[in-house]
C-alpha positions as CSV (number, residue, x, y, z in Angstrom):
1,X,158.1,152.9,178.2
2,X,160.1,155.5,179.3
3,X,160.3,158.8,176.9
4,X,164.5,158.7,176.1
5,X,163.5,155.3,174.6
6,X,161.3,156.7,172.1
7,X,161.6,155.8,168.1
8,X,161.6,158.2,165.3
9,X,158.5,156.8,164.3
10,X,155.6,154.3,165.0
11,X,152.4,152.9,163.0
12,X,149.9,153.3,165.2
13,X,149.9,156.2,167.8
14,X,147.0,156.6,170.5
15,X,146.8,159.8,171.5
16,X,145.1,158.8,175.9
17,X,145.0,155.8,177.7
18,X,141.6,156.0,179.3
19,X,138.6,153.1,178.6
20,X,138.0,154.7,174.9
21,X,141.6,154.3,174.1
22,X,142.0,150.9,176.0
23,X,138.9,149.1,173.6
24,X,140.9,150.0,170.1
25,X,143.8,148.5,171.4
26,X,142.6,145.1,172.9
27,X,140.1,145.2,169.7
28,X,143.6,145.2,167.3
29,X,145.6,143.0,169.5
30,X,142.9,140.4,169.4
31,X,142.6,141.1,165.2
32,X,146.1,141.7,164.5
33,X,148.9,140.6,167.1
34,X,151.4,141.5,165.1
35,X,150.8,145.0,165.4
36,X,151.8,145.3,168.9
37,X,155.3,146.0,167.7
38,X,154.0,149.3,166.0
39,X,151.6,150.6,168.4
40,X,152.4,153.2,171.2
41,X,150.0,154.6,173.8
42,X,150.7,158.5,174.8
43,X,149.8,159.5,178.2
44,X,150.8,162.2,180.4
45,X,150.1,160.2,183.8
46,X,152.0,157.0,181.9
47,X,149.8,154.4,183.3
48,X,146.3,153.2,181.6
49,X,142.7,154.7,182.7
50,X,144.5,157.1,185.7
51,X,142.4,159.7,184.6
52,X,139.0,157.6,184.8
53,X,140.3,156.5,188.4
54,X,140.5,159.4,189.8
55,X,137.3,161.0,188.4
56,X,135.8,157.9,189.8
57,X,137.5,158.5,193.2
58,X,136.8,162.7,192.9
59,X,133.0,161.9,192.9
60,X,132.9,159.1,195.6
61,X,131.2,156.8,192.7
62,X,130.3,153.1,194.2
63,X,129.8,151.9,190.8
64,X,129.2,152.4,187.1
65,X,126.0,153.4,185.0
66,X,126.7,150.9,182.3
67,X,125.6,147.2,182.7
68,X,128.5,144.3,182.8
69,X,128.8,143.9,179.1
70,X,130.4,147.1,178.9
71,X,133.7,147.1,179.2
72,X,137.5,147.1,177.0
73,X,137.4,143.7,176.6
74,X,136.7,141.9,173.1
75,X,134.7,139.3,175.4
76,X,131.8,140.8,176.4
77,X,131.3,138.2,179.1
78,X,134.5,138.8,180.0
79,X,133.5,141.1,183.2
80,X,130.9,138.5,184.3
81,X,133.5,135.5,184.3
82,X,136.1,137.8,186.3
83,X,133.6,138.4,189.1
84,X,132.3,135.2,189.8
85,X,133.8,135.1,192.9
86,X,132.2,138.8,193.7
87,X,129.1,138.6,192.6
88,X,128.1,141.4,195.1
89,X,129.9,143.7,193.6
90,X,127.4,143.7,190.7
91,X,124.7,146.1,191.6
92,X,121.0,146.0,190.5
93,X,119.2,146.0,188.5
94,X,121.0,145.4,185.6
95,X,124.6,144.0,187.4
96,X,126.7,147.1,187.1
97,X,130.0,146.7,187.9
98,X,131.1,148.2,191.5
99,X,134.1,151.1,190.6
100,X,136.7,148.6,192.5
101,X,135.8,145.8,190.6
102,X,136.1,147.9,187.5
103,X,139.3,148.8,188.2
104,X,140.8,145.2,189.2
105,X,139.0,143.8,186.0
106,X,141.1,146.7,183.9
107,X,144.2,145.8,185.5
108,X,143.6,142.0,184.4
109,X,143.6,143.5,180.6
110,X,146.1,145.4,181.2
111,X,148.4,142.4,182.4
112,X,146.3,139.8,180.1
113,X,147.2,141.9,177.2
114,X,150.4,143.1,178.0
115,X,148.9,146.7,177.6
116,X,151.7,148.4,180.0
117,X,154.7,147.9,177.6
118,X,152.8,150.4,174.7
119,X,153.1,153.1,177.1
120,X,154.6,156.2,176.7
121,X,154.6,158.3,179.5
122,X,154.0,162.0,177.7
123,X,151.5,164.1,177.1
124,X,151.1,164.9,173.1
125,X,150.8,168.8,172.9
126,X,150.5,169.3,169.2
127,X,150.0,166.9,165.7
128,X,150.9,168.3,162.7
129,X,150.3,166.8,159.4
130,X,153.7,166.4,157.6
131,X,154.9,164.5,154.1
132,X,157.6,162.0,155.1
133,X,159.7,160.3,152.2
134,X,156.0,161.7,150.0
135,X,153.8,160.0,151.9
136,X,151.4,161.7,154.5
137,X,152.1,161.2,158.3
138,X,151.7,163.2,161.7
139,X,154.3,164.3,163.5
140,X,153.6,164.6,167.6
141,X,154.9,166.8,169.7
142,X,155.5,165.5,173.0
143,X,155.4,167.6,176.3
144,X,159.1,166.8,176.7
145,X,159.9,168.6,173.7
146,X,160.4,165.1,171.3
147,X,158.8,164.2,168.7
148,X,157.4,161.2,166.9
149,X,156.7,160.6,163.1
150,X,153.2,158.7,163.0
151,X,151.3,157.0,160.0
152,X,148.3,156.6,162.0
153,X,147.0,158.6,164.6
154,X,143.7,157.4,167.2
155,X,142.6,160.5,168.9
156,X,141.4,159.0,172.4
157,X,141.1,161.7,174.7
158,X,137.4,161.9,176.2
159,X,137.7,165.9,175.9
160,X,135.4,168.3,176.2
161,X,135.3,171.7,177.8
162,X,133.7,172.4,180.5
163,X,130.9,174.6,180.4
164,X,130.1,177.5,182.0
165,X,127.1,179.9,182.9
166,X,127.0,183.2,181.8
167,X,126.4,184.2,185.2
168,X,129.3,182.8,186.6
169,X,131.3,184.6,183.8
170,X,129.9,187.6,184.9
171,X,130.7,188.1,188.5
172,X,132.5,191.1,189.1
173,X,134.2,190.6,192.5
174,X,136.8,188.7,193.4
175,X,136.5,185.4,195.4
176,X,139.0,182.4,196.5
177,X,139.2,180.2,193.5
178,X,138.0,177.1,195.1
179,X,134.8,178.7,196.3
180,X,133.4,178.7,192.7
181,X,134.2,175.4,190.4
182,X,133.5,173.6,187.7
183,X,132.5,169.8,189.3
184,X,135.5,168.4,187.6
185,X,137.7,170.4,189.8
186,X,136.0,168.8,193.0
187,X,138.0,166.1,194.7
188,X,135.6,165.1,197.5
189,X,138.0,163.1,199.8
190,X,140.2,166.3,200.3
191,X,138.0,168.7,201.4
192,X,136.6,169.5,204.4
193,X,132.8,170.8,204.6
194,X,131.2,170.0,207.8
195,X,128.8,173.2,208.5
196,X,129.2,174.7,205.2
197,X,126.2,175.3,202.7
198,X,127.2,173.9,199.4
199,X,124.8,175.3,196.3
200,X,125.5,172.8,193.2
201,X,124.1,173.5,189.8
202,X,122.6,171.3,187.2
203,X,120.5,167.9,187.1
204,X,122.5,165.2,186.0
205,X,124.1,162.1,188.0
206,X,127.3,164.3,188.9
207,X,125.1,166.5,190.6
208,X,123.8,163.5,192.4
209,X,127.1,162.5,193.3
210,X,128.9,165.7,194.7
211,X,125.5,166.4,196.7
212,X,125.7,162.9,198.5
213,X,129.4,163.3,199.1
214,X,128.5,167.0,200.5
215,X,125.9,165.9,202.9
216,X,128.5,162.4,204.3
217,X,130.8,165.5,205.0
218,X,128.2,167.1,207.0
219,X,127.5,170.2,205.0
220,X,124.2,171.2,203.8
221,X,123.2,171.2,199.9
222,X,121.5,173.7,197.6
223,X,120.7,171.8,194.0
224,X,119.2,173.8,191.6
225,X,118.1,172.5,188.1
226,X,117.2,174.3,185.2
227,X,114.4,171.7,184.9
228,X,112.4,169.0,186.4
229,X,114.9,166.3,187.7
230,X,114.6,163.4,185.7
231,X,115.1,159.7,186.7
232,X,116.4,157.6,184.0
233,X,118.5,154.3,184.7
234,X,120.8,155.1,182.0
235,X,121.9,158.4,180.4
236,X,120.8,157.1,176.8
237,X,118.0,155.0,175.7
238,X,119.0,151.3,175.6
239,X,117.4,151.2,172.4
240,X,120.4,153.5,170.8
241,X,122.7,150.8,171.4
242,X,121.2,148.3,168.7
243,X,119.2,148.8,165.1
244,X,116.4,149.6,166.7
245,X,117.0,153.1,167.0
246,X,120.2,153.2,165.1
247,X,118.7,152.1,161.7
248,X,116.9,155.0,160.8
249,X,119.9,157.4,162.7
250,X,122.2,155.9,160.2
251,X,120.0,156.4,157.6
252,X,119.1,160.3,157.6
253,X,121.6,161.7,155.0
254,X,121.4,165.3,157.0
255,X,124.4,165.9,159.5
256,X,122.8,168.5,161.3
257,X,119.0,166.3,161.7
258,X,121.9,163.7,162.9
259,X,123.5,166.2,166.3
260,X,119.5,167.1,166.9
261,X,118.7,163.6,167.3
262,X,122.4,163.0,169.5
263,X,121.0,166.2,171.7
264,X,117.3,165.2,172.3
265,X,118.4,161.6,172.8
266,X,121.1,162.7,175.7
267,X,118.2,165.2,176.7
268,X,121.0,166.9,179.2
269,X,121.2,165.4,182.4
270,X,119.8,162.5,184.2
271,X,119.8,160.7,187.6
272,X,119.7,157.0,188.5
273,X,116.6,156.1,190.3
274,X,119.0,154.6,193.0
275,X,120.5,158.0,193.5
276,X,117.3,159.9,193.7
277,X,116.2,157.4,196.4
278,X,118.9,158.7,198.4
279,X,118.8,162.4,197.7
280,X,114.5,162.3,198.5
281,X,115.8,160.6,202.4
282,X,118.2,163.3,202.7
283,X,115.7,165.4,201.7
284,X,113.4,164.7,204.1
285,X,115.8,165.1,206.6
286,X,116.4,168.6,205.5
287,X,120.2,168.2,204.6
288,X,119.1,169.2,201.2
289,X,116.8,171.5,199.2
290,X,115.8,170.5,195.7
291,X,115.0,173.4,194.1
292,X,113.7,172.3,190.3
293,X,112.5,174.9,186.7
294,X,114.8,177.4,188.3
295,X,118.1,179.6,187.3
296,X,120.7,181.3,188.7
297,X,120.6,185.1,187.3
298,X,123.7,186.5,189.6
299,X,125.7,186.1,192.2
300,X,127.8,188.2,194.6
301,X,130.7,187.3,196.9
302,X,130.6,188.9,200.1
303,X,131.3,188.6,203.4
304,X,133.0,185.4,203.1
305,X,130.0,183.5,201.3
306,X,127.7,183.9,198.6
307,X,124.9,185.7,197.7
308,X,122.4,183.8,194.8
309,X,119.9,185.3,193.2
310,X,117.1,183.5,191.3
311,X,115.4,183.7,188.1
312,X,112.4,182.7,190.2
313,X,112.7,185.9,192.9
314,X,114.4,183.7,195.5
315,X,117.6,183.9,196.9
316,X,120.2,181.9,198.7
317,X,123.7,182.5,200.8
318,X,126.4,179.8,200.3
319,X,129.8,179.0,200.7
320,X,130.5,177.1,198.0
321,X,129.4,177.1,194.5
322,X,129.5,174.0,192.3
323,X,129.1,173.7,188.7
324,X,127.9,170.3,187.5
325,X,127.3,171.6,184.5
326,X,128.8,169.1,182.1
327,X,131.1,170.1,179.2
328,X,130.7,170.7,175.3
329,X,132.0,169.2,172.1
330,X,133.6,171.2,169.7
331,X,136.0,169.7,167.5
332,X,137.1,173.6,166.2
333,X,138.4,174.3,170.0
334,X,140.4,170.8,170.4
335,X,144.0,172.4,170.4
336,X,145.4,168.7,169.2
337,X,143.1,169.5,166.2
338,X,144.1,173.0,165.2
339,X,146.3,172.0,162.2
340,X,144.3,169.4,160.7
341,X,142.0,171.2,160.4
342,X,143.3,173.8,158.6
343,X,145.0,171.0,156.2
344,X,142.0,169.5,155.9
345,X,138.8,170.8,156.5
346,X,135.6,168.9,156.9
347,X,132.6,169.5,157.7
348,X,130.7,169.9,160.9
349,X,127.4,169.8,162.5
350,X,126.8,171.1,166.4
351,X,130.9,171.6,166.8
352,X,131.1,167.6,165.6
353,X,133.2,166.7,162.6
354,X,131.9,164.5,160.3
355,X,134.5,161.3,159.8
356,X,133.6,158.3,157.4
357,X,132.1,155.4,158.3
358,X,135.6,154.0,159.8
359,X,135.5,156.9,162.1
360,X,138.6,158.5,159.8
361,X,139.2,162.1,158.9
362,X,138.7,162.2,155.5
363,X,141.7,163.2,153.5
364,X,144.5,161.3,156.3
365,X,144.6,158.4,158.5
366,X,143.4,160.4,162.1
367,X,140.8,158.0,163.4
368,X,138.1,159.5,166.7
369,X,136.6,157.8,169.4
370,X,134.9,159.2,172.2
371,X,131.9,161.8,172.2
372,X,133.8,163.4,169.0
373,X,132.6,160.5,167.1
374,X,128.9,160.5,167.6
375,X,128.0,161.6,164.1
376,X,128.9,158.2,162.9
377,X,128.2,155.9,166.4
378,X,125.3,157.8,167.7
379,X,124.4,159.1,171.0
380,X,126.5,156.7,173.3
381,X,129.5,157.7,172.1
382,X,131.2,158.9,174.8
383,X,130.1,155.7,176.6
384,X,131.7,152.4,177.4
385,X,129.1,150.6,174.7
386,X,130.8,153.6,172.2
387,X,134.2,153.0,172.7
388,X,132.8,149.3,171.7
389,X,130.8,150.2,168.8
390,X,133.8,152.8,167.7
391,X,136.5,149.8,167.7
392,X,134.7,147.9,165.4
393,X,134.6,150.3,163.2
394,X,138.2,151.8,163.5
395,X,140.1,148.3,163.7
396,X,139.2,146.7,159.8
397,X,140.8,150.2,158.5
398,X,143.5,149.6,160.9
399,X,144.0,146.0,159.9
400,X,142.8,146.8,156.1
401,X,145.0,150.4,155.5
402,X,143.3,149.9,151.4
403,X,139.9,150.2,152.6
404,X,138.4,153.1,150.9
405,X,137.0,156.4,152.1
406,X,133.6,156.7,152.3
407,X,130.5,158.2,154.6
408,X,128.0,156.5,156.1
């Protein structure tokens, strides 16, 4: 849908079009079909999951963390029937889905559900909380300078900012931009590296990632954790996807006991034991050093490379520094959120808000999903299982608009 077409107003807005945002819909379609006449999808790129493709293609990914069950579609079998013709694209041990295959089984919802049409090809820059004809709505501001009167609002945007080491806010001189980045402003395919020394920070699965695509380009790689490396299949416990651990998390009454236990069960970063495989050969073929329990404490630019000092006493020259840092949840620096929050204040615990138990914002009809909503999910929030877990709790107040406030 092209922006000159847009109403005055809509039911249902969805504020991205990534996997998060792609679950509600397909979740309400399958509940309600008659809401597809008031339900519009904002995106800047104007096509669904654009962003998650080319993270996916940044990082050189082969395939996904999450098993086959994991998906947008209401079916959970629904990934498993589509590839039965490629049945090697589902990699051990627990079939997950190749990133091609992924992507043709999302473009099969996308045509299956007729998800295309909801599109509006914006990016929403603002949502303020208005009274139309005295009832409350939202109005959007588009990046196009329209607007759009809203009843409901999903807020579907991943988010997060990325975070940054205090050393690496400190550096006094000046250096080419590219030569020190946050990993999600690496696009591996475009660069060239061959002889360069590539220094990459943090121990999680992007890490992983960026270092193997470093080394194919023929560079050498630094990686430096703050900690041991640690070797998990998934970046969560399986047991947080079911009552086993969610029984009791739903049942402590204290917000901030709740984003303690979201923290230790994330426990920062994590490789796949398939990735570790590969960065111990490369390893032994000296194309990488694995430096664990360490810290950067400086670094200078000079001379065309970089000078890294330690926390341990060592030091290292580079030309490249990469931060695979992750990024941090804070609902009070989400620019979309500015003004509801100030209309309506809520609580919060570790920069999360705290939204009933339909994942609403008590005191209007702006629903979360994503990592924004772990309060109320748990720690897979922010994962394909979450955006699951999310719908069905987001879709009966959809369907039901009478259902009443309350926390969980």
């Amino acid at each position: 849908m092209v922006a000159t077409l847009l109403p005055h107003n809509t039911d249902i807005a969805v504020i991205g079009a990534g996997p998060h945002a792609m679950t509600v819909v397909t979740h309400l379609l399958q509940k309600r079909q008659q809401l597809r006449q008031r339900l519009l999808v904002f995106d800047p790129s104007g096509t669904w999951m654009q962003q998650w493709q080319n993270q996916f293609a940044a990082f050189e990914i082969p395939h996904l963390r999450s098993p086959a069950v994991h998906h947008p579609d209401p079916n959970p079998f629904a990934l498993r029937q589509f590839a039965q013709s490629r049945s090697h694209e589902l990699y051990p041990p627990y079939d997950l889905p190749g990133t091609l295959l992924f992507q043709d089984f999302c473009q099969e919802l996308i045509r299956r559900w007729s998800l295309q049409q909801h599109i509006v090809t914006a990016k929403v820059v603002r949502i303020e909380p208005i009274k139309h004809n005295l009832r409350s709505r939202f109005r959007l501001w588009l990046d196009n300078d329209q607007s759009i009167v809203a009843r409901r609002v999903i807020l579907a945007i991943g988010g997060g900012t990325p975070q940054i080491p205090a050393w690496a806010q400190q550096i006094s001189s000046s250096y080419p931009q590219e030569k020190l980045c946050h990993s999600c402003h690496v696009d591996l395919p475009n660069l060239q590296l061959h002889g360069e020394t590539i220094l990459i920070i943090g121990g999680g699965l992007t890490s992983g990632h960026l270092a193997l695509g470093a080394i194919a380009r023929g560079a050498k790689v630094i990686l430096i954790s703050r900690r041991d490396l640690q070797e998990k299949l998934f970046d969560a416990d399986p047991g947080w996807l079911g009552p086993k651990y969610l029984k009791s998390f739903w049942a402590e009454p204290d917000w901030q006991t709740r984003a303690e236990l979201i923290q230790k069960a994330r426990n920062g970063g994590s490789m796949t034991p398939a990735i570790m495989t590969q960065l111990r050969r490369a390893q032994r073929h000296t194309n990488i050093k694995l430096i664990e329990k360490c810290q950067v404490s400086s670094a200078v630019w000079q001379s065309n490379h970089w000078q890294i000092s330690c926390d341990d006493g060592s030091k290292h020259k580079c030309d490249r520094v990469w931060l695979a840092t992750g990024t941090k949840l804070n609902v009070t620096a989400e620019p979309l959120l500015t003004e509801i929050i100030e209309q309506y204040p809520i609580p919060t615990a570790k920069g999360l808000p705290v939204l009933d138990s339909h994942l609403r914002w008590a005191g209007c009809e702006l629903f979360i999903t994503g990592g924004l909503a772990a309060l109320q999910v748990g720690p897979v929030a922010r994962n394909l299982s979450g955006a699951r877990m999310a719908s069905d709790r987001i879709v009966p107040a959809l369907r039901k608009p009478s259902l009443s406030f309350c926390y969980q």
